[in-house]
N, C-alpha and C positions, 0 to 999 in steps of 0.2 A: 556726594551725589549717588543716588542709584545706579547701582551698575545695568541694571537693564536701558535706564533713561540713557544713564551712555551712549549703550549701545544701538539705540534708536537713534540720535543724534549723529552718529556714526555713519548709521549706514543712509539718512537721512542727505548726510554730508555728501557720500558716493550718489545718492540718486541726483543731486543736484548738479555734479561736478566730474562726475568717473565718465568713463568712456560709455558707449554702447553696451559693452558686456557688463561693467561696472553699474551703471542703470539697471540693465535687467535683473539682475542677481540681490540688488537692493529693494528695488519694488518686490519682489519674491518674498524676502524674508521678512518685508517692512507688513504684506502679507500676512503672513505664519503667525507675526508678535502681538499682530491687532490691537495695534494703538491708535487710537485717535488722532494723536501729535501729527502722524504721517497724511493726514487727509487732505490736506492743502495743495504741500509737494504732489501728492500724488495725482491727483489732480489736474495740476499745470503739466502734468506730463502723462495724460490720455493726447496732447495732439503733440509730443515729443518728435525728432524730425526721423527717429526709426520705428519700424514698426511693432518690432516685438518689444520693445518698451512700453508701447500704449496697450497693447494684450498686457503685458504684464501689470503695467497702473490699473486696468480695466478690473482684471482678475482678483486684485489686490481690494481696490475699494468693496467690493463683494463679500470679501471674507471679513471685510473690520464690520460696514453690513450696519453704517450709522444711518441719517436721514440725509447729510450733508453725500454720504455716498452715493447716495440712490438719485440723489439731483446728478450730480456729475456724470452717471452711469447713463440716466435719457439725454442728457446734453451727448456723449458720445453715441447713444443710437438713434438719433436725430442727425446729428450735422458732422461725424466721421466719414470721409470717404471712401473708409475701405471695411469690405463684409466681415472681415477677420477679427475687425475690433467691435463694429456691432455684435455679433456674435458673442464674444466677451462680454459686451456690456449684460445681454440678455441672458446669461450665464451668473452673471452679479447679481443683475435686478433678482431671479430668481431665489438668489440665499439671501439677499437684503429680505428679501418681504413686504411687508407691508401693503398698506390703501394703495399709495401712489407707486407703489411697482407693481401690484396687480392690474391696475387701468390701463400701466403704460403697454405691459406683456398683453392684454386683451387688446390694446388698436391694432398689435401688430401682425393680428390674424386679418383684414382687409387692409391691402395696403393703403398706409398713411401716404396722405399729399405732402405732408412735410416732412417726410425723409426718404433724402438724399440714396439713391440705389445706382447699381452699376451693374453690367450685364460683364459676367465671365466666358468669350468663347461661344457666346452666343447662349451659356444658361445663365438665366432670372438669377440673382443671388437675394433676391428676397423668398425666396420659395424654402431656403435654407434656414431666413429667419423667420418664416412661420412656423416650420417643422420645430424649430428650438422653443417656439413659441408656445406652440401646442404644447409641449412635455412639458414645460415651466409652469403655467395654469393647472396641468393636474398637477404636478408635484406641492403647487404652493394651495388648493383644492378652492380654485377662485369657482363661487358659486355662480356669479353672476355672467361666467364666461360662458354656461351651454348654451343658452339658445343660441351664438354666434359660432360655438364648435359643431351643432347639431344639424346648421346650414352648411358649412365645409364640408362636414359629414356628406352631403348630399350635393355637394359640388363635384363637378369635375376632375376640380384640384386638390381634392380630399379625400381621392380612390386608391392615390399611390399611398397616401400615407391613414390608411380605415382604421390598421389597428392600434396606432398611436391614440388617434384621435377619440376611439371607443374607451381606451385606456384611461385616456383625461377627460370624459365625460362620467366613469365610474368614479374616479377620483373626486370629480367634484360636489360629491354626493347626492341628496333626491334629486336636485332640480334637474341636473344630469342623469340620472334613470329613468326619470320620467321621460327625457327626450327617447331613451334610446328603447321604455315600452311602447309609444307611439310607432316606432319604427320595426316594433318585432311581428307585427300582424303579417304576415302575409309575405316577410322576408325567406330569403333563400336559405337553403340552411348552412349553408358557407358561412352566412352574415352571422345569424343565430349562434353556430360555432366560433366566432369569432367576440362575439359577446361575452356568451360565456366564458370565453377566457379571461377575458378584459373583465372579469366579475372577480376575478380572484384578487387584484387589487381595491374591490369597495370590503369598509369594516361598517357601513350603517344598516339599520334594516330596510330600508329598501331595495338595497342591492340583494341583499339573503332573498329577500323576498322574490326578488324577479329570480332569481337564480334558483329557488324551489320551482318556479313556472317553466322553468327550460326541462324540469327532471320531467313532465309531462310529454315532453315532444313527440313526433312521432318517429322522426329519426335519430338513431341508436347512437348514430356518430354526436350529437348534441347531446343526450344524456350523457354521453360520454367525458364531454369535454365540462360540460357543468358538474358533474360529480367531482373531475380531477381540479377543479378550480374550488369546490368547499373545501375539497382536503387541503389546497393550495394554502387556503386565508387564513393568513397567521393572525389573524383576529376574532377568531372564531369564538375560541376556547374560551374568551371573554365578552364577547358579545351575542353568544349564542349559548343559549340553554343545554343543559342534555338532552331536555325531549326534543330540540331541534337536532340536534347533533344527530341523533338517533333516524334521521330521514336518511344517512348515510345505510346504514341498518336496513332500512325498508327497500333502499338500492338493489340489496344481495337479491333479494325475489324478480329483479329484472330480467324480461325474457333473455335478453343478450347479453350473452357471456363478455362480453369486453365491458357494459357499465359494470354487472358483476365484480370481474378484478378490481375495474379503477376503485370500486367503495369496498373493496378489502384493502387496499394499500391505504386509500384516504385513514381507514377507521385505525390503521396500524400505523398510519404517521401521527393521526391524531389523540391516540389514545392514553398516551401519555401527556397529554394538556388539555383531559378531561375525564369524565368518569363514564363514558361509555366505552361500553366492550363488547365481546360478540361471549353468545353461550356455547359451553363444552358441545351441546347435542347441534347448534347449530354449526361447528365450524366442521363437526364430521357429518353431517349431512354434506356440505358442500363438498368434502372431499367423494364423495357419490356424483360431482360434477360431471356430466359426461365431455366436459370442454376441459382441455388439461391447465389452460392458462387461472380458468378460477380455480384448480386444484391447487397449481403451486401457488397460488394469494394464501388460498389459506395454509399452507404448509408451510408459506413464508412465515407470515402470524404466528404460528406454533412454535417454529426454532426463535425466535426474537421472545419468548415465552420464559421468564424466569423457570415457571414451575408447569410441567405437563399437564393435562386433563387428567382427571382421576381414572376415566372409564378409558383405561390405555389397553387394555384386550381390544376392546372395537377400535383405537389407533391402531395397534400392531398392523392389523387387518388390512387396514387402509394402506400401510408405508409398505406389507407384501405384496400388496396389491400395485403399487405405485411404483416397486422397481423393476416389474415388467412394461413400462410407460414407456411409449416412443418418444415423450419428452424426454432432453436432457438434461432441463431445470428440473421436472418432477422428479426423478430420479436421483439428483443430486438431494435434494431438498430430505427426501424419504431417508438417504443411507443417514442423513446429520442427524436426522431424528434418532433413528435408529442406532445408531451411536450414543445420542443421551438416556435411551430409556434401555433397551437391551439387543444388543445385536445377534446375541445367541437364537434369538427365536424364529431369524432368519439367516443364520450362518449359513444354510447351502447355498442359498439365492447372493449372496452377499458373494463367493468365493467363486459363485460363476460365473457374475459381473466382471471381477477381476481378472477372471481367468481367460476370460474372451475377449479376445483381441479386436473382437469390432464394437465393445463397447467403448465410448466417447473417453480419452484421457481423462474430463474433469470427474466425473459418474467414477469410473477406476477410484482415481484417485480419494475422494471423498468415503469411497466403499471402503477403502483400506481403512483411512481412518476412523472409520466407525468398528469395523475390527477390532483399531486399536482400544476402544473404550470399553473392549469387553472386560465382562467381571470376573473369569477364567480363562484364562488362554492355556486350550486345547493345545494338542499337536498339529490336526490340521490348518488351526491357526497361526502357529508360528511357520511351517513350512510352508505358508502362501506366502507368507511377510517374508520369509527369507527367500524365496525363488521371486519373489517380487524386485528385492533388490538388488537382483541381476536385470532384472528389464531394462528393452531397450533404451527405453525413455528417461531421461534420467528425473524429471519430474516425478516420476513411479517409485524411480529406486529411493531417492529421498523422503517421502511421503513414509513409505514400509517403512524404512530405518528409524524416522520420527515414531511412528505406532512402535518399535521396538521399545523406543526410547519410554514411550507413556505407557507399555504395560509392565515395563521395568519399574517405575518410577512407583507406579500402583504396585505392584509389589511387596511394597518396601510397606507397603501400610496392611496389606491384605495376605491374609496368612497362606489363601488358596492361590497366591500369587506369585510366593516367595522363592524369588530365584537361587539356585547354585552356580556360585560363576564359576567359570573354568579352571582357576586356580584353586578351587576350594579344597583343600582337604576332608578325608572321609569322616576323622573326628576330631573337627573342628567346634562341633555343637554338644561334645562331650557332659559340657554344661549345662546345658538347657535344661528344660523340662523334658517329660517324658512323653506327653501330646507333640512337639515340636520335633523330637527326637525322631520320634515316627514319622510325621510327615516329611522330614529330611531325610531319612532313609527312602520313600517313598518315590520318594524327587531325583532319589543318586542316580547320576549320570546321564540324565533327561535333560535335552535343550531348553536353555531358558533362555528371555530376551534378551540377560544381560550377556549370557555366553555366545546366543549369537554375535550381537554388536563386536563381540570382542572378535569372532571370527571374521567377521565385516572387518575390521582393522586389522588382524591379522593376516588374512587371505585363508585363513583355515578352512576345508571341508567340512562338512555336515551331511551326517547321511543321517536318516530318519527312520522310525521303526515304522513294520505295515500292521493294521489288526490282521492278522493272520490263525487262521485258532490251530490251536495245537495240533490235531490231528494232520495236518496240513504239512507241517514242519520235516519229516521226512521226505516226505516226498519231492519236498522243493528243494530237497538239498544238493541235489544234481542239477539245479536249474541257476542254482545259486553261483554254482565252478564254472559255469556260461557266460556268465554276464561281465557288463563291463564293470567299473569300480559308480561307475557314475548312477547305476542303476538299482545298487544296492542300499538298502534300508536297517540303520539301526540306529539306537537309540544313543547317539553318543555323536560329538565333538571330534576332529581329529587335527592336526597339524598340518602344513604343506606337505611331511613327510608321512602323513598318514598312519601317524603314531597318535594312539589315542590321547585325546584333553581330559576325558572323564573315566571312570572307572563303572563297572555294569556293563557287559557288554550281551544285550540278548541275541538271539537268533537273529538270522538277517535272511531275507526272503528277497527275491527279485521279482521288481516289477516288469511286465511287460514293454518290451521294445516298441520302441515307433515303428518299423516294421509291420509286428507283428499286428498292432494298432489298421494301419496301412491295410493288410492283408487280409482282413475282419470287415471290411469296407466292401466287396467285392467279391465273389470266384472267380473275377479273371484277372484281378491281381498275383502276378505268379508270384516264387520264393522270392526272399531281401535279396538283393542284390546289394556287393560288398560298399563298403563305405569307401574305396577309392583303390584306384588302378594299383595295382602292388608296382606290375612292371615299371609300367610310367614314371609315376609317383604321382598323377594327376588328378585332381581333384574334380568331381561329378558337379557339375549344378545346375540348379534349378532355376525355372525362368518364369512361369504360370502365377502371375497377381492373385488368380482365381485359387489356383493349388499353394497359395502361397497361405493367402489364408485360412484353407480346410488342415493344411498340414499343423500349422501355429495353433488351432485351435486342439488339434490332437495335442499336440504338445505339452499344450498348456495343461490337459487330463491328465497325462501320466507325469507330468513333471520334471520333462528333461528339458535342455537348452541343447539345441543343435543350429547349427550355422544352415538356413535351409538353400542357400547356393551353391553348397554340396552333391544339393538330388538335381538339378535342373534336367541335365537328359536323360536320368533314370525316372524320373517321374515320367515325362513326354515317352518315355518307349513305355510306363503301363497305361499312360493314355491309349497308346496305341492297339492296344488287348482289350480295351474295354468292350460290352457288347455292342449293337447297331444302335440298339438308342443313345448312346453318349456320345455319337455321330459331332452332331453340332457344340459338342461341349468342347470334344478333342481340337474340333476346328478351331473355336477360342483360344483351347490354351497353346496350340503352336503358333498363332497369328500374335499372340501377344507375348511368347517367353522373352524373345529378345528383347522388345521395350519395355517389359516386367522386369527384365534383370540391370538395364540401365536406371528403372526408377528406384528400387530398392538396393542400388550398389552403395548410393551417397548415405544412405540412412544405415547399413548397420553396422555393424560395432563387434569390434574384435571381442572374442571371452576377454582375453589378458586386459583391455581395453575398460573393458564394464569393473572388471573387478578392481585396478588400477580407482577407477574413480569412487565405486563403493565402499573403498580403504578411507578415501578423503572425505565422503560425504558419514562414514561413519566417526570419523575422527570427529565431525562436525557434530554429530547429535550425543556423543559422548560428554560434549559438554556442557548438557544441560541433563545430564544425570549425577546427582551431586551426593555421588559414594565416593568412597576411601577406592572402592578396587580399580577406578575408573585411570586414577594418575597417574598409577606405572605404566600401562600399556601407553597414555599419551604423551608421557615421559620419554618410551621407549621410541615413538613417531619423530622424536626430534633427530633423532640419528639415523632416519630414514635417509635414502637417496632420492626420494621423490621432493624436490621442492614445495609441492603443493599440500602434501601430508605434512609436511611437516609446518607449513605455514597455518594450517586449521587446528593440527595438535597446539602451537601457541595460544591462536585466537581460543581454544577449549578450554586449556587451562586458567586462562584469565576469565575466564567466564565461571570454571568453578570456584575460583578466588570469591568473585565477587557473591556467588551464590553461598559458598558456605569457607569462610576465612580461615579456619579453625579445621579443616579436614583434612584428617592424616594422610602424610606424603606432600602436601603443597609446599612444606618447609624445605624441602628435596632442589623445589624447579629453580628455584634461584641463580645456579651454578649455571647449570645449560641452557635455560631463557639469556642469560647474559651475552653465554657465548654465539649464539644466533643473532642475539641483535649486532654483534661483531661481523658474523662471518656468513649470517646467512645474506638472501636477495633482499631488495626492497620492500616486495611484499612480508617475506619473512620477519625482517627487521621491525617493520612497522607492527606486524602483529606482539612482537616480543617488548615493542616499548610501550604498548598498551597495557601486556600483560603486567609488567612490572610498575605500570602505575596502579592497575589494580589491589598489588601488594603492599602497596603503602610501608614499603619494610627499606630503613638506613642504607640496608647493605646493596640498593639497587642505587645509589643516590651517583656513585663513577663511571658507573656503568650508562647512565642516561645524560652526564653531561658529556661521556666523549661521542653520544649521541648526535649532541649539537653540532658537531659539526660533518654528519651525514652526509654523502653526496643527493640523498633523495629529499624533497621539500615535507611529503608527508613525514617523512620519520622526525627529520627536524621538530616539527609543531608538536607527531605525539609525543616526541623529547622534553617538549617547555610541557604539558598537559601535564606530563606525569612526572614530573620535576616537582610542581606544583602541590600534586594531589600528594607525595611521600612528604614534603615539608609543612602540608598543612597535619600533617596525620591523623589519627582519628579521632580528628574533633579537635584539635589544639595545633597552635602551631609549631614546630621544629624549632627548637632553642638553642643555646650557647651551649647548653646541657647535653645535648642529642650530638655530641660527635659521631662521626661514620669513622669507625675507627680503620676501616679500610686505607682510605687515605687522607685521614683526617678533614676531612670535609667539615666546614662549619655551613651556618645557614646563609650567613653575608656570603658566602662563598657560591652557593646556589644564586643567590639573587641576583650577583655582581655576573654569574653567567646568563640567566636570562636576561640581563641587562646590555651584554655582550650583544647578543643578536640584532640587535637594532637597528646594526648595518647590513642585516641580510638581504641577500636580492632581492627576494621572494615578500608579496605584499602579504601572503597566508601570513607567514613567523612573523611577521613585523607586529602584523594584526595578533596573536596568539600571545606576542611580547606583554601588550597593553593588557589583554583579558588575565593573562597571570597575574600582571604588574596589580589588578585590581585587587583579584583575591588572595595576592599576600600582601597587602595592604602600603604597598612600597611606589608609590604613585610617583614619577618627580615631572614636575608643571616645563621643563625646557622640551626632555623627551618628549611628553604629549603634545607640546606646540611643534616640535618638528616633525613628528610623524605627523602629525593630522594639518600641517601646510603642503608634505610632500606632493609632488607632481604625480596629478594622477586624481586624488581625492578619495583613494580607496579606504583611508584609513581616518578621512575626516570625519564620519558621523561615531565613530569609535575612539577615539581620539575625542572628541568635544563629548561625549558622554560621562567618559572621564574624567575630565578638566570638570565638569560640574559638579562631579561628587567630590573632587581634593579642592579646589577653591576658583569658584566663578566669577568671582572678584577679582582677583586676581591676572584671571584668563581670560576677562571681558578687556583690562587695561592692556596687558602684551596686547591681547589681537588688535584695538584698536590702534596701535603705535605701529603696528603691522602694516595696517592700511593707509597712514602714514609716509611710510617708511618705503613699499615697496614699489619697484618702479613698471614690476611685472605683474599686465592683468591676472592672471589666474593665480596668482597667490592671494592677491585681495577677493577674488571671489570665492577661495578656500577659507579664508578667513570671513567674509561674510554668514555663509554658512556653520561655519561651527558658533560664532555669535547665534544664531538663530534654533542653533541645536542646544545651545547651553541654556537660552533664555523661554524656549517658545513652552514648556511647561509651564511658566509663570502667567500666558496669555489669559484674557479673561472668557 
């Protein structure tokens, strides 16, 4: 016999015979298998002596969806006495279909004399099956139902629920537009808008048709909503022409900026499931929008753009134009442009974005990265990106280190790109050519993005050269014995110890103090005043929101980081020297130092603190730079004290594993990825048995089965994961051949310890057990019946997925001997369900 027939007959047996729960969980899957066999049974138990049994029968006859169902389904919403199971039944009728489920779902919009109703609490429970009623009629598009929806509509009883009911009058096609033209004369425009929405579910020409007559209206809020309902109708693109389509088009010239956007997003949601599109002159005309919301439609349009406009001089234009926008979308929108076509043409605008702290995080952020897609990176581009990645936020500092990362990466392919990392020797390009030779000479000892990042990991200083012209160079030489280390500029790398990375070392000029900045601000700013009480040893600060931000924006100019909680009462005493007109300024900034210093205490961030995390967040983007020089430095992270570097140095390496398998030094990490997954934390661990699955290499094969038995669940699972991935190796799988000569490891020896796990607490490994057990092909039919009966059912639909692909034959007879056999309901209803999961693909 058929094992599925079986298996009906099975559960066929439980709907007749099981308990309550054993009923419900039969009817359910007797459901899912949609066999006809079951329609009888099922049947006799819509009026079963519990309730959720007859939901379930209800539900059930619905899905098999015969004609013998759909009679049983009005016998239950006729003569059931309870709303729960009409409900159901009307829930059936609805996927049955048909002549006589349409008729029955139309009486039940005025209530029938012959069924049987009950008041809940004092609410009508028929008012709940009208409502199911209404949405059943449009769904199933019974034509003959509008004129009885078109009166609801205009009932009483039809107010609470207008836009269901306009919903399934669209649905129902003409005859129901027609009601609902009838009713558009003279309507409010609430209703009108309501329409039109309800428009976006009709696909006939009628509804296009009324829904062109809404773009007429006189209010903007209706074009509005009829424009966002053409672009809504996923049936357009096939029932509508382009010269229709094209009325989207005729939109954009709408006085009101709001239809405007909606028929830019429409034409850009739809323009891909049709052949209309806007022209290059027309989407820069709109960018002349004097409304910024139709700016960014179409500045959205343009980045979702494979390939730019040609006439990208009159874009630049527009995107320089768009990052002084008091929008925050325009501006974001502008820098991503500006990022794929050339960011150099507004590198200043771009650097002052970042640089000002009252521009909006995301605007920053986005600025940088378009930065990073510059096609030479300058010097002042790398030292925004590097003073970037000290910023507060750490959102900023990660963003910079990423642009380090992709002008690196660019680099690597562009000769005007081409970095010297820190380790580089001066004749290491000995070889080259003699074009290449020069430009590396050129280059020596100049930061690049790969030498930053390493400094980023390292904690290394970087001081930076100034254009300074010669002439100048004496004379600053004395200004230069002044300064502090932090303020000096040269073109070179250094160490914590402030021992040079690179060799060249030019003149070094000093930039202007904040102070001095300060002092240029005013005549009655007296001299600087020192950075902190010698005597004391007590620290100055500052308290002024207002001076908090003029001071950080100077900052940001010259390029220092200072702690500005330091100035708080040396700022308030040059408040107090100000002239008579900063009167009312002074008054601000002493009424607010103290509650300016409580709001900005939780927000900032120690130096050693930023830097501490810009190590980890560079550890992080290191490893999606897929060079040779990258390993050792992430190699060297594992023997950091910082837990958290050293958990991202893992996660890196494993990532350049996977990016480039074959890149020298990764044969190296073996030895100490090991010893982490030993000795480091949880987190650590897990990133190291990732990594090692990434390697797919023998020598990792003892190292991740003493994995398994981890005190942490994730490492456990990455344990079997990458168990897995080394035994299946690349492309084949792990033989008798393939000893680990470590400690002789065979593959049954892998297997028999993922096999091992079985008994783990933990539903994740138990679960991870079976998904190995699949794809090394080692299936055994007792374990899948135990895990996928265990209590709980976490492992049943995985567990019977299984069993279907090693033999359902098989696993249809255990289970039913199961159901048999056990004496406890919720094993038989674990076993019902996996019956159902092994069989319901075979359903008709």
């Amino acid at each position: 016999m058929n094992s599925k027939i079986q298996a009906i007959e099975a559960l066929i047996g439980q709907l007749e015979n099981g308990d309550e729960v054993d009923r419900c969980y039969a009817a359910q899957a007797l459901g899912q298998l949609q066999d006809p066999t079951a329609l009888e049974p099922l049947y006799r138990h819509l009026q079963d002596e519990d309730l959720d049994v007859c939901i379930d029968a209800a539900a059930a006859l619905g899905q098999i969806g015969s004609d013998d169902a759909v009679q049983g389904l009005i016998d239950a919403l006729h003569y059931h006495s309870e709303v729960d199971v009409k409900q159901a039944a009307i829930e059936g009728l609805s996927k049955c279909g048909g002549e006589l489920a349409k008729q029955t779902l139309q009486q039940v919009l005025d209530r029938p004399d012959d069924i049987q109703m009950s008041e809940t609490e004092g609410w009508d429970d028929w008012w709940d099956l009208q409502l199911q009623a209404v949405k059943a009629l449009g769904d199933n598009a019974v034509a003959d139902a509008a004129e009885a929806l078109a009166e609801m509509l205009d009932s009483d009883d039809g107010q609470d629920i207008e836009s269901e009911i306009l919903k399934a009058l669209v649905q129902t096609g003409p005859a129901g537009i027609d009601q609902l033209i009838q009713r558009l004369d003279g309507s409010a425009p609430r209703r009108q808008r309501r329409i039109a929405v309800a428009l976006q579910y009709g696909d006939t020409e009628a509804a296009h048709e009324l829904l062109f007559t809404l773009f007429n209206s006189d209010d903007a809020d209706v074009r509005e909503a009829a424009t966002q309902a053409l672009a809504a109708n996923g049936m357009i693109a096939t029932t509508l022409g382009s010269q229709q389509l094209a009325a989207l088009s005729v939109l954009l010239r709408d006085p009101a900026a709001q239809v405007q956007t909606a028929a830019l997003k429409g034409l850009q949601r739809l323009r891909s499931l049709s052949d209309v599109s806007i022209s290059e002159d027309k989407l820069l005309e709109l960018l002349e929008n004097s409304d910024s919301r139709v700016r960014s439609a179409a500045l959205y349009m343009l980045t979702q753009n494979q390939e730019l406009p040609d006439q990208q001089s009159a874009l630049l234009f527009h995107l320089q134009q768009g990052l002084g926008s008091d929008d925050e979308e325009e501006q974001q929108l502008c820098c991503e442009l500006l990022g794929r076509i050339d960011p150099a043409v507004a590198q200043d605008q771009l650097l002052a974005l970042i640089g000002d702290i009252a521009t909006p995080m995301p605007v920053r952020r986005q600025a940088i990265r378009a930065i990073g897609q510059s096609a030479v990176a300058d010097a002042s581009m790398l030292e925004m990106l590097w003073n970037s990645s000290s910023d507060s936020n750490a959102a900023i500092r990660h963003v910079a280190l990423q642009s380090l990362q992709v002008l690196n990466n660019r680099s690597l392919q562009s000769p005007t790109l081409t970095p010297v990392s820190a380790d580089t020797d001066a004749d290491t390009s000995a070889d080259t050519s003699a074009d290449t030779a020069t430009s590396a000479d050129a280059a020596e000892g100049a930061p690049t993005p790969f030498s930053l990042l390493l400094s980023s990991l390292t904690g290394s200083e970087v001081i930076w050269p100034s254009a300074v012209e010669e002439g100048d160079k004496d004379s600053d030489s004395d200004i230069v014995a002044d300064q502090t280390d932090d303020q000096l500029i040269s073109l070179v790398s250094v160490d914590g110890e402030g021992h040079e990375i690179k060799p060249g070392l030019p003149p070094m000029v000093a930039k202007p103090g904040i102070e001095q900045i300060l002092a240029s601000v005013s005549d009655a700013y007296p001299a600087p005043y020192p950075e902190t009480d010698v005597d004391s040893g007590a620290t100055v600060e500052m308290g002024s929101t207002l001076e908090s931000i003029t001071r950080s924006n100077i900052e940001a100019t010259v390029g220092v980081s200072q702690e500005l909680s330091s100035d708080s009462e040396r700022i308030l005493g040059l408040v107090d020297e100000l002239p008579q007109e900063f009167d009312a300024y002074a008054e601000v900034v002493h009424t607010n130092a103290r509650s300016g210093e409580r709001m900005l205490e939780g927000k900032r961030r120690k130096p050693d603190e930023i830097a501490v995390e810009r190590r980890i967040l560079a550890a992080r983007v290191l490893g999606d730079c897929a060079q040779a020089e990258a390993v050792q430095p992430l190699l060297g992270c594992l023997m950091d004290e910082d837990a958290n570097l050293r958990r991202e140095a893992a996660e890196s390496l494993g990532r350049l594993v996977s990016l480039q398998p074959k890149l020298p030094g990764l044969s190296n990490i073996m030895g100490p990825i090991a010893t982490q997954l030993r000795a480091g934390n949880e987190e650590i661990r897990l990133a190291c048995a990732r990594t090692l699955g990434a390697l797919k290499h023998k020598a990792a094969i003892p190292a991740l089965l003493a994995a398994l038995d981890d005190p942490d669940t994730l490492v456990r699972i990455q344990a079997i994961r990458s168990l897995t991935l080394v035994t299946l190796g690349k492309g084949r799988m792990l033989t008798e051949e393939d000893h680990v000569v470590l400690n002789d490891v065979t593959p049954n020896r892998v297997t028999q310890a993922i096999l091992d796990c079985q008994d783990d607490a933990e539903i994740g490994v138990r679960k991870e057990v079976i998904e190995s057990l699949v794809q090394l092909r080692r299936l055994d039919l007792e374990l899948l019946l135990k895990l996928g009966l265990e209590q709980g059912g976490a492992l049943t639909p995985t567990a019977a997925q299984a069993l279907k692909r090693l033999d359902p034959d098989a696993a249809t007879e255990r289970l039913i001997e199961s159901l048999a056999e056990q004496g406890d309901s919720s094993v038989r209803r674990l076993a019902m369900q996996m019956l159902q999961h092994i069989h319901r693909a075979e359903a008709a």
